[in-house]
VOGU-3710 file (C-alpha; in Angstrom, 3 decimals, decimal comma):
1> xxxxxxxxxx> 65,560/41,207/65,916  61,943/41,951/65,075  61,952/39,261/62,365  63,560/36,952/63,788  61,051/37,017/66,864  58,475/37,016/64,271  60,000/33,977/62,585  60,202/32,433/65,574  57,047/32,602/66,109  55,752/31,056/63,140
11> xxxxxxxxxx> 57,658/28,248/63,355  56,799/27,762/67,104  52,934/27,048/65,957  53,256/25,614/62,772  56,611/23,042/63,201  54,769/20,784/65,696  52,157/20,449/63,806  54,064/19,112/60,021  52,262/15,415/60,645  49,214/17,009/61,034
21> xxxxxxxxxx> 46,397/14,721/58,732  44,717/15,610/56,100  41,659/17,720/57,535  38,790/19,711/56,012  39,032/21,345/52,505  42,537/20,081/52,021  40,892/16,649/50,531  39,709/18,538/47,331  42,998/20,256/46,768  44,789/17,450/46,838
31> xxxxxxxxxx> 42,326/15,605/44,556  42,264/18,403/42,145  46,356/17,886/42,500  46,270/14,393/41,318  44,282/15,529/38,251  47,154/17,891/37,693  49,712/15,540/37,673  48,555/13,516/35,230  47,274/16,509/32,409  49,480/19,186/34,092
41> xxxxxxxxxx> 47,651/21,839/31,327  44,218/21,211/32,400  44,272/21,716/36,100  40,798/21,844/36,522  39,967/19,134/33,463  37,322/15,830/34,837  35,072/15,537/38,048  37,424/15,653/40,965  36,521/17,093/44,124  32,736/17,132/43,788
51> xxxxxxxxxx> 30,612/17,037/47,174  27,232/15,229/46,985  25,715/19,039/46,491  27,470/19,470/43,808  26,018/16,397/41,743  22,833/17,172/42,605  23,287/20,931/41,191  24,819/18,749/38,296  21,596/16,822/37,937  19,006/19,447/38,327
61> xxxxxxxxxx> 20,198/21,456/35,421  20,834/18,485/33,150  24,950/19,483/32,985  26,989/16,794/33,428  29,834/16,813/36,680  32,469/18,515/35,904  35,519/20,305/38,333  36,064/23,595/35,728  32,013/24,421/37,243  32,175/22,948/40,847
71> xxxxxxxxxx> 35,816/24,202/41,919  35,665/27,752/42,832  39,268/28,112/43,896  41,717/28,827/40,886  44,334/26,253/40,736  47,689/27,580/42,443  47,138/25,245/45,548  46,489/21,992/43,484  49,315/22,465/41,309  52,134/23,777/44,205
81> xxxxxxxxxx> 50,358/20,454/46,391  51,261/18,545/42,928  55,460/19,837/42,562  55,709/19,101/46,166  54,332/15,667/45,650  56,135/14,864/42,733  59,483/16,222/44,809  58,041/14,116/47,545  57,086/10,984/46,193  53,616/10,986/46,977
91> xxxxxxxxxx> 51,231/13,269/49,100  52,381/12,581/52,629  51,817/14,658/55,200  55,128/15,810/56,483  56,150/16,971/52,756  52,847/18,596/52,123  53,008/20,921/54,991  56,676/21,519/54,735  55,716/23,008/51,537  52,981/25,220/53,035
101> xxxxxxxxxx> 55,362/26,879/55,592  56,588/29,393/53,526  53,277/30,993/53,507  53,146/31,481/56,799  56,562/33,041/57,060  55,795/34,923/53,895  52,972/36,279/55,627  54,728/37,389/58,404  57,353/39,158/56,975  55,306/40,912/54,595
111> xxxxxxxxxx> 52,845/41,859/58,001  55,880/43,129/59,493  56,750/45,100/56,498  53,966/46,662/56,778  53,404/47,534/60,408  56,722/49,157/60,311  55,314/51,411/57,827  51,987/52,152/59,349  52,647/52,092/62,724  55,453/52,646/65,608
121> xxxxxxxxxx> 55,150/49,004/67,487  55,581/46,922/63,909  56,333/43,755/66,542  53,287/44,516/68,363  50,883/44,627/65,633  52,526/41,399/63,898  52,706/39,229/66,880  49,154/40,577/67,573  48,521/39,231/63,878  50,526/35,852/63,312
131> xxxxxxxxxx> 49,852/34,476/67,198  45,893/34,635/66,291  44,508/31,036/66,436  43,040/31,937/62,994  46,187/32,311/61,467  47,775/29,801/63,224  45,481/26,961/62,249  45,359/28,439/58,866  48,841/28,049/58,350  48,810/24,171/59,733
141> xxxxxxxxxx> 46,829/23,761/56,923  46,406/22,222/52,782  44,273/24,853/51,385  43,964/28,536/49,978  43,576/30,396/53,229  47,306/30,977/54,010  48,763/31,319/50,440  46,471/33,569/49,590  47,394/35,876/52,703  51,183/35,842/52,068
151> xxxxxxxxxx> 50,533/36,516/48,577  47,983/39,726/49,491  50,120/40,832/52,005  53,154/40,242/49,969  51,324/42,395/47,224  50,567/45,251/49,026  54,274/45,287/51,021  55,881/45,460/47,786  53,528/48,457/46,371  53,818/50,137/49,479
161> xxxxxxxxxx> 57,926/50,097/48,966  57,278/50,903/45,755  55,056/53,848/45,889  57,315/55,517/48,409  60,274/54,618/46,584  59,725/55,191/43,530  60,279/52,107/42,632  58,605/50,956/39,326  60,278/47,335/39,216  58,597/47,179/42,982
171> xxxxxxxxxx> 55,133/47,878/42,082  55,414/45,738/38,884  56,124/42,852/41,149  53,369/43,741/43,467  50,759/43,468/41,163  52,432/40,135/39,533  52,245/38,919/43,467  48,282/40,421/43,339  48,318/38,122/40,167  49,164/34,993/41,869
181> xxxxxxxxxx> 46,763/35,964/45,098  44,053/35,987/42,579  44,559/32,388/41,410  44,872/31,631/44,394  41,683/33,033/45,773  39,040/35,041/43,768  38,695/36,379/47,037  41,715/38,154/46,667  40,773/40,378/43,913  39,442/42,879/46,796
191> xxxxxxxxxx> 43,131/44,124/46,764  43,439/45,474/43,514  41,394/48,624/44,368  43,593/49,306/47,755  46,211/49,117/45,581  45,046/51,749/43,334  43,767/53,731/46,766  47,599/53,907/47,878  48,817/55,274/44,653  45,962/58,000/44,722
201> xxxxxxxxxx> 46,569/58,651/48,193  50,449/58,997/47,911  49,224/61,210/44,543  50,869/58,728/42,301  48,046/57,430/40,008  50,439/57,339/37,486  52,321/54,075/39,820  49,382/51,774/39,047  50,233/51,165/35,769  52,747/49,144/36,255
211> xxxxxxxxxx> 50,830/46,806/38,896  47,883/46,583/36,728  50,392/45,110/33,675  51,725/42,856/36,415  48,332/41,376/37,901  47,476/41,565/34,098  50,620/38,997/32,917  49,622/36,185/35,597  45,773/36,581/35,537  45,621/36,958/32,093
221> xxxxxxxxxx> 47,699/33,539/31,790  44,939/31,909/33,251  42,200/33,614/31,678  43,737/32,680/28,204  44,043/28,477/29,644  40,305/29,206/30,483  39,284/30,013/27,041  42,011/27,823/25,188  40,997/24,422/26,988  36,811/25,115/28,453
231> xxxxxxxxxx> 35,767/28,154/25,704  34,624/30,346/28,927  36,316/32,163/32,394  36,359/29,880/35,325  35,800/32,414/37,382  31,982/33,198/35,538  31,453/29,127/35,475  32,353/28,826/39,050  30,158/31,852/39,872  26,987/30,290/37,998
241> xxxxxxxxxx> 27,320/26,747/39,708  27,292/28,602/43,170  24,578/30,627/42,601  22,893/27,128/42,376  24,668/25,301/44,751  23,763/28,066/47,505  19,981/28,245/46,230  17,315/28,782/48,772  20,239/31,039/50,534  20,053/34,027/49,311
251> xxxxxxxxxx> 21,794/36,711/51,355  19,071/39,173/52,900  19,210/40,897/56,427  18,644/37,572/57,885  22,046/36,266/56,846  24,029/39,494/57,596  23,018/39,125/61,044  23,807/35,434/61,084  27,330/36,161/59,590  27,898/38,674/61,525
261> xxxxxxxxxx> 27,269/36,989/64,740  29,810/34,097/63,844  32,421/36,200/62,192  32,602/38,413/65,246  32,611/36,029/67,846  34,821/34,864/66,492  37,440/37,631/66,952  36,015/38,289/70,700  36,533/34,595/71,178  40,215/34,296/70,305
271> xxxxxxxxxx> 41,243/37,765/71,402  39,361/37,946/74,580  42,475/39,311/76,675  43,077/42,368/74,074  39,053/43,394/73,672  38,716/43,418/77,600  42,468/45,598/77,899  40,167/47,763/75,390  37,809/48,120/78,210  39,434/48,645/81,039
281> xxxxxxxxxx> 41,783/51,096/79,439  38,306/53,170/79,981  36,280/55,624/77,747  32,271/55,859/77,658  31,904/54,964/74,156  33,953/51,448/74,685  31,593/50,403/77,013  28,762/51,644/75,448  29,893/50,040/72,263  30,059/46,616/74,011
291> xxxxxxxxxx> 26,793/47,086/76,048  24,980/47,891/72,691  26,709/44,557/70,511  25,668/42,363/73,774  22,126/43,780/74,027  21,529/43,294/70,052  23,312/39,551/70,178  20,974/38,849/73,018  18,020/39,912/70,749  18,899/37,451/68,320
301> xxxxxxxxxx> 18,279/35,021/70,857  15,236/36,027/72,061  13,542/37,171/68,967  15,059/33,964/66,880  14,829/35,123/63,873  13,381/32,776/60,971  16,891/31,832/58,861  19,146/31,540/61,993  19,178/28,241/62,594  19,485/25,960/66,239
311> xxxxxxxxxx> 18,255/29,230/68,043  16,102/27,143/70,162  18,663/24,684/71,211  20,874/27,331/73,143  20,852/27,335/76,625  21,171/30,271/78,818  24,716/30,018/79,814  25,346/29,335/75,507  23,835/32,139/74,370  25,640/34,565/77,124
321> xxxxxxxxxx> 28,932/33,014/76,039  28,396/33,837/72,302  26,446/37,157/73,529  30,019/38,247/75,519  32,019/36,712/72,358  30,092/39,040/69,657  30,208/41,949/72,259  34,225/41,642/72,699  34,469/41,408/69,129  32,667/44,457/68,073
331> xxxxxxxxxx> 34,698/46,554/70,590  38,046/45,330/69,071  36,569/46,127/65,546  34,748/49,402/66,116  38,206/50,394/67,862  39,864/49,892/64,101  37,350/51,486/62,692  36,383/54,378/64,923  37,231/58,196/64,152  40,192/59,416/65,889
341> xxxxxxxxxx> 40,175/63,470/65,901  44,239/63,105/67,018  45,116/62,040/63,371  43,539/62,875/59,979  46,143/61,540/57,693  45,956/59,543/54,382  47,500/56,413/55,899  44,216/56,219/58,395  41,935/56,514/55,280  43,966/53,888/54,005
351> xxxxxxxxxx> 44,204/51,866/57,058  40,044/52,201/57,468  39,569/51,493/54,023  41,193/48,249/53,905  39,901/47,152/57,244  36,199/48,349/56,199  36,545/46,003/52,881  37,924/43,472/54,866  34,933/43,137/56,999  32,363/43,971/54,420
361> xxxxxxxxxx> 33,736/40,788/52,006  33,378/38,305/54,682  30,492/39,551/56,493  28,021/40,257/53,221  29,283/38,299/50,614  30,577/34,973/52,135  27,580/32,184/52,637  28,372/31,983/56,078  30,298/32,543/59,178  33,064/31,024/60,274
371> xxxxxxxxxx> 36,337/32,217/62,114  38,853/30,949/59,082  37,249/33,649/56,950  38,277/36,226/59,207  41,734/35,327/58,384  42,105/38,529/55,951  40,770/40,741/58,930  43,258/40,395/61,002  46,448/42,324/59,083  44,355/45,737/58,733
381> xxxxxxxxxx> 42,799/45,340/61,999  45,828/45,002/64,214  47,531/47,816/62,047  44,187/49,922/62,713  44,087/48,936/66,622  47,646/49,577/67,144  48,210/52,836/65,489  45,156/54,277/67,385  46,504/53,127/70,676  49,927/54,760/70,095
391> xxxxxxxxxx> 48,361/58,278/69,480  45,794/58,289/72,443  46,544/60,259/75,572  46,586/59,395/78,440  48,751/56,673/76,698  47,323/52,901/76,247  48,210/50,169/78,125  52,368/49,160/77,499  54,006/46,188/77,384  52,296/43,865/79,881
401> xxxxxxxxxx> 48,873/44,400/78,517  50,648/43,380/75,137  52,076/40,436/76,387  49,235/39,034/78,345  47,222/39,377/75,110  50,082/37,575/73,313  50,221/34,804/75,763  46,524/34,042/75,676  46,562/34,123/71,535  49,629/31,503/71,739
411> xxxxxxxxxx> 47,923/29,695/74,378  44,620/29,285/73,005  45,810/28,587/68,710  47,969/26,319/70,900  45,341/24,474/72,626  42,998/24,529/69,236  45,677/23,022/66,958  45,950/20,045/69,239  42,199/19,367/69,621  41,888/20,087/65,917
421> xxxxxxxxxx> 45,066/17,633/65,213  42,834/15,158/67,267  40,257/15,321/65,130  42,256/15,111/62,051  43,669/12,098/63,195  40,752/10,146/64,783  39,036/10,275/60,967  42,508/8,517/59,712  42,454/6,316/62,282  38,834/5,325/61,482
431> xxxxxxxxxx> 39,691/4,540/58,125  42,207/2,145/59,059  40,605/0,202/61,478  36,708/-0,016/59,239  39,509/-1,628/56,559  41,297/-3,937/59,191  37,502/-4,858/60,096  36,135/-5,552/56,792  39,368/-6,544/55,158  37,408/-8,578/52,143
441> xxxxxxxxxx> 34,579/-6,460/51,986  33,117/-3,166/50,075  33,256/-0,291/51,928  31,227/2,917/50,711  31,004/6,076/52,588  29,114/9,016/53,307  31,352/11,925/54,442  33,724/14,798/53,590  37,228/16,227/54,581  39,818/14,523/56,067
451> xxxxxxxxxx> 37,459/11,739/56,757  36,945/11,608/52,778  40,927/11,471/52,056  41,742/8,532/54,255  38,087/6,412/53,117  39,413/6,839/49,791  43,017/6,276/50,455  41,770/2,992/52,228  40,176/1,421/48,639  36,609/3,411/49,723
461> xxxxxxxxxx> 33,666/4,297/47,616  32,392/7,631/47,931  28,342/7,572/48,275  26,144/9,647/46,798  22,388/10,567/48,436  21,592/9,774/44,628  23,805/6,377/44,643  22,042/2,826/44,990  24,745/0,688/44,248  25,494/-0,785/47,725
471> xxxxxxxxxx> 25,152/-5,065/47,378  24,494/-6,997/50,550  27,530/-7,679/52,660  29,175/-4,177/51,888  29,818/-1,696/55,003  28,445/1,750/54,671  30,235/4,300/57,272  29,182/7,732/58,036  30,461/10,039/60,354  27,765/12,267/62,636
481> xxxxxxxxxx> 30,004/15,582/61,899  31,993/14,808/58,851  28,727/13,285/57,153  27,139/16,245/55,257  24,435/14,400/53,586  22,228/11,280/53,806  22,143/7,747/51,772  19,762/7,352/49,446  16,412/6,227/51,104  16,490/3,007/49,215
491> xxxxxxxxxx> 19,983/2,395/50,203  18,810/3,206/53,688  15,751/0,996/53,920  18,354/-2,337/52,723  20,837/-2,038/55,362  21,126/-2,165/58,838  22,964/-0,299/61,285  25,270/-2,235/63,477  27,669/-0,275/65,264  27,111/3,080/66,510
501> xxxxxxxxxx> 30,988/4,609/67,706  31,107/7,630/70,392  34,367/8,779/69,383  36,045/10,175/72,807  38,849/12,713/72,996  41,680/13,617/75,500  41,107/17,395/75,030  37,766/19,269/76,386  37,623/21,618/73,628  35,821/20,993/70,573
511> xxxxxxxxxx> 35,684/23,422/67,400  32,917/21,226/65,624  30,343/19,724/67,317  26,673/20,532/66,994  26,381/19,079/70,651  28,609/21,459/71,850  27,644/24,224/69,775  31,508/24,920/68,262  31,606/26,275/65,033  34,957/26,722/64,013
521> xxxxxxxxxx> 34,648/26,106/60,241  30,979/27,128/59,970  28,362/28,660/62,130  26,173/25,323/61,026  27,605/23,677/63,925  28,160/26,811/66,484  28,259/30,439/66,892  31,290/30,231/68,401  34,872/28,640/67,160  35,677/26,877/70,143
531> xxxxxxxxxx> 33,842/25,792/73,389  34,674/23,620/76,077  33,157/20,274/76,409  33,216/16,379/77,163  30,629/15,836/74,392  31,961/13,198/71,955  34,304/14,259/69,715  32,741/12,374/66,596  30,310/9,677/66,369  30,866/6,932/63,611
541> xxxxxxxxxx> 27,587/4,762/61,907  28,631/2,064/60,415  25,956/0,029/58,305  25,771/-3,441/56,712  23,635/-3,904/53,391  21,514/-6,954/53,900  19,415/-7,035/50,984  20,128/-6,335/47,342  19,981/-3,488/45,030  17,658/-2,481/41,742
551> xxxxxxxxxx> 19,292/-2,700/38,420  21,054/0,763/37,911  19,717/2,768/34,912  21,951/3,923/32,372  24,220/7,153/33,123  23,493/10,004/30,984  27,503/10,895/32,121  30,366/9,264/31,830  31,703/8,631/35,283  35,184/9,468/36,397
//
């Protein structure tokens, strides 16, 4: 019954949504997918799915673009987008995302797995997990995020059975499934010690053998393609190119606190209902907890530290929202992770040290904050906030505190998929209508995401801030949000702007708008992921080259 309400779930959130466009990172997975399907053995061969950073990272060190360097995903997305769009026909939308659901369920069996295990409410703390917004638009989308959850979670399920079991076959699998997170998601390779942690905690160090010859067999696969095909690990070429590409941003105190502010609003934001049942259940140290995260979140403001950008552009009535938002967040947090004299046991040392990893990877290691990258949160904390609340006395709030919180998690990924779906589809139907426009003409752009599929798909030409190719009569388009760099100022000097496009929207919610202060994907635009607002939704430039362009110098690279 319990997976089948689980299931139904899933499918509830993720079904409607199967036409959803092309939106954010999924462009440069499915570029990278393209590549595949042409040289199937060098998935991350040529210059796909560079950004204009990246060419400029390129250019300062005198390297020439390439993806093996820029891409720091491993390839399991790109090539499972490239079988399902050789099955398909194509890279469609309904096909692509049809192909994605089985993460989500995967992740949601594998949740409920283990909340059956660590925990007496297993429905509770999986509903609590899969109706989050964050996993919900996670699994409506083209990219790592999902896959690499059903594969963790799937990993750890399996070792758990396992380990108990005795099952070697069980934990060999797990740590082939920890294999396939991993190219997936470096990310991912956080799991490996919690795997080791539940065989020493179950006294079974002996049972991580066979996971480590399992993770071994798929990773060292691609390891071994690495060397045969580039003569060096992705992972270390990736890792060198984003040490450039995030220069200038190093992480220091300064960009803890920034993280930390997003990433935890973030969680107070989309689980307001079950951070404020925290509080009223009662207890001095809740409210103390929550007095103390609003007070320090407030200093932020006030102090503005130099590094935290936009500070100055918050108005009261912002900066209490996000204040209340960090505050709810810590509570629900500090909840998993506080000491609970009731229960000393090795599943809570598990249970902390998973959650306590969790938070530690995406608040100090990640370049910034955003509420997708609390997508890994989410299993241990539920698991952690649950179990807690079943062994305090007097007894937690029962079933209609539960389902209030479930209602407003539904409600709200509900309402965010559609305005996000909105967005999604407004950049499509841009692209359509600049071609329709300028049927005979050149059309360059200046823009990522979705926005960047559907320009491209249209006939296109990405622009570079280092590109001065534009002739006189082409149409240069760039989105306000979607537009993460500039033309170059000699391209900017020869054109003209002649439309300027307030792009309105049906919904008052926004997740990325610097207007409105949403930051959904990144705390560049907002501390928190969603905010109400009439603001436009977009705003679309649209230039026209009116005088003509130097001779180009000679590429020291050949393009691609």
């Amino acid at each position: 019954m319990a997976a089948a309400l689980v299931t139904a779930l899933v499918l509830a959130t993720t079904v409607p949504f199967l036409g959803k466009p092309v939106h954010i990172d999924d462009v440069y997975f499915i570029e990278v997918a393209r590549g595949i399907l042409e040289h199937p053995l060098q998935p991350l061969g040529g210059a796909a799915a560079l950004e204009d950073i990246d060419y400029r990272v390129f250019a300062s060190t005198g390297r020439c673009p390439s993806t093996f360097a820029s891409m720091s995903h491993p390839p399991f997305v790109p090539y499972w987008l490239a079988a399902s769009a050789w099955v398909a026909g194509g890279f469609s939308e309904w096909p692509l995302h049809l192909a994605f659901l089985p993460f989500a369920l995967g992740a949601g069996g594998a949740m409920l797995h283990l909340s059956r295990r660590f925990t007496d409410h297993a429905l509770a703390a999986t509903a609590l997990t899969v109706a989050s917004p964050m996993f919900v638009l996670a699994a409506q989308g083209l990219s790592t995020d999902m896959a690499a959850l059903a594969f963790s979670l799937g990993s750890l399920s399996l070792l758990v059975e396992g380990v108990d079991r005795d099952r070697s076959w069980l934990v060999w699998l797990a740590g082939a499934l920890s294999g396939l997170a991993a190219v997936t998601r470096y990310s991912t390779l956080a799991m490996l010690p919690l795997l080791g942690l539940y065989c020493l905690l179950q006294r079974k160090p002996g049972k991580a053998l066979p996971a480590a010859a399992g993770f071994l067999l798929v990773f060292g696969a691609w390891c071994a393609q690495n060397l045969a095909f580039h003569g060096q690990l992705h992972i270390v070429a990736s890792s060198r190119h984003y040490r450039e590409f995030f220069a200038g941003r190093a992480l220091d105190l300064t960009a803890v606190v920034r993280n930390g502010l997003a990433d935890l609003s973030a969680i107070g934001a989309t689980a307001f209902v079950a951070a404020a049942s925290l509080l009223l259940m009662g207890g001095r140290r809740r409210w103390l907890t929550f007095l103390a995260a609003a007070t320090a979140a407030a200093a932020v403001f006030l102090l503005r530290p130099r590094g935290i950008e936009r500070l100055d552009t918050y108005s009261g009535w912002e900066a209490a929202a996000v204040c209340a938002a960090f505050a709810l967040g810590v509570t629900v947090v500090a909840e998993g992770l506080g000491a609970d004299r009731s229960e000393v046991s090795r599943d809570r040392a598990f249970l902390l040290v998973w959650l306590g990893l969790a938070i530690a990877g995406t608040v100090l290691l990640l370049p910034f904050g955003t509420a997708r990258y609390m997508l890994p949160v989410l299993p241990p904390l539920w698991l952690s906030v649950v179990r807690r609340a079943e062994r305090r006395r007097p007894p937690a709030p029962g079933r209609w505190a539960l389902a209030t919180a479930l209602v407003q998690s539904v409600s709200l990924a509900l309402v965010l998929s559609l305005a996000d779906a909105e967005l999604a589809a407004r950049y499509r139907e841009v692209a359509l209508e600049l071609r329709n426009d300028h049927p005979a003409k050149t059309l360059w752009f200046v823009g990522e995401w979705g926005f960047r599929h559907y320009m491209g798909l249209v006939g296109g030409r990405y622009l570079s801030s280092a590109d001065p190719a534009p002739q006189p009569g082409d149409i240069i388009v760039r989105p306000w949000v979607a537009g993460m760099h500039e033309m170059a100022a000699s391209v900017r000097q020869r054109a003209v702007l002649i439309q300027d496009i307030p792009l309105a929207s049906r919904w008052p919610i926004r997740l990325m708008s610097f207007e409105a202060k949403a930051g959904y994907y990144s705390h560049h635009w907002g501390f928190l992921p969603w905010t109400v607002s009439r603001t436009p939704l977009e705003r679309i430039q649209i230039y026209e080259v009116r005088v003509p362009a130097p001779r180009p110098e000679n590429a020291a690279c050949a393009s691609s």
